[in-house]
N, C-alpha and C positions, 0 to 999 in steps of 0.2 A: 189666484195670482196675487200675492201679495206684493204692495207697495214698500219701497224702499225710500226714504229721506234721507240725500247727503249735507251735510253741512262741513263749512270750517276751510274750504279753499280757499286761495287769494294769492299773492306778490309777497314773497318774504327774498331776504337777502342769503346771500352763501354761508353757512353757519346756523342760520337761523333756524325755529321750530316752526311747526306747526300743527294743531289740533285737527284729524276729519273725525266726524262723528256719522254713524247712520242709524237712521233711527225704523225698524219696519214695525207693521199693523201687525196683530194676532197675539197669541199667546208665544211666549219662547216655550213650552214645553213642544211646540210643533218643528220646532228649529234644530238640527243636527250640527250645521255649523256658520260662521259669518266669515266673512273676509274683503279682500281689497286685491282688484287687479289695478295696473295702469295702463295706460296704454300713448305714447309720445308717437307724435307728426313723422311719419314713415318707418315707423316699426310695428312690432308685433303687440299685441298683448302679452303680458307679463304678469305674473304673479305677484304681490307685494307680502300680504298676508291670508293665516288662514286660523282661524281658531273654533275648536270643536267646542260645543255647548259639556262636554266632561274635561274640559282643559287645557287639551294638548294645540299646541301653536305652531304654525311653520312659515318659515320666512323666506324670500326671496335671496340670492346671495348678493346681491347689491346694495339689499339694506339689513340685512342680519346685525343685529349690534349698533345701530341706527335708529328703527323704529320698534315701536311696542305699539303688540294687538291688545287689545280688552275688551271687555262684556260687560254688561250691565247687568247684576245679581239674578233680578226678575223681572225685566226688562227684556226685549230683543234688540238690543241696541250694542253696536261695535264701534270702537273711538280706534283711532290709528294715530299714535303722539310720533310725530316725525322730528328728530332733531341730527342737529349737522349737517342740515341739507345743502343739495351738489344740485349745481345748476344740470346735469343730468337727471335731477329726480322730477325735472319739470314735466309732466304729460296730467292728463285726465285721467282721476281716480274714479273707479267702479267700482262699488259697495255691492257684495254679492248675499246672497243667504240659499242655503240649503237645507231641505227640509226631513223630517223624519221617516216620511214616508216618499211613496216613490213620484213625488210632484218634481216638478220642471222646477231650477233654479232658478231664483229670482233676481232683476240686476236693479240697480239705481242708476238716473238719470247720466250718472257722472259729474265731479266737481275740479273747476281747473286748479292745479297748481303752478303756479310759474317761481322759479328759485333764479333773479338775477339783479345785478347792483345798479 
């Protein structure tokens, strides 16, 4: 079971950006893909991002065009740069990883975002 480290939450204002970073133990060649649920105070969990360790990204449609996923070269490590953010995009992020073989997903702690003036 590998650990997952989120960073980069906190209180920004409408408009504003924000970096999360996660960072997990092991090697990335054991990793298939990373990504970012969120999940806000009486809804569901939601999809934010998804990106595969060969490139391909998928986004949520609330923030398509909004946020960008990334990877760390040789690292296992995913950054989610959020900018333009809506006081809707306030919930707790969960940094996920999947792995290349058939192990159980891994999640991180979760880190708050809160978007309000």
């Amino acid at each position: 079971h590998e650990q997952l480290v989120e960073s980069g939450g906190g209180l920004v204002q409408p408009g504003g950006s924000l970096r999360l970073s996660c960072a997990a133990s092991g090697s990335i060649v054991s990793f298939s893909a990373m990504g970012w649920y969120r999940q806000a105070p009486g809804k569901q969990r939601e999809l934010v991002a998804r990106l595969t360790t060969g490139g391909k990204s998928l986004y949520g449609d609330s923030v398509r065009g909004r946020f960008a996923i990334s990877m760390d070269d040789t690292e296992p490590t995913v950054h989610l740069q959020m900018s333009n953010l809506k006081s809707e995009d306030t919930a707790v992020y969960y940094c996920y990883a999947d792995f290349s073989s058939n192990r159980l997903r891994s999640w991180g702690q979760g880190t708050q975002v809160t978007v309000s003036s």
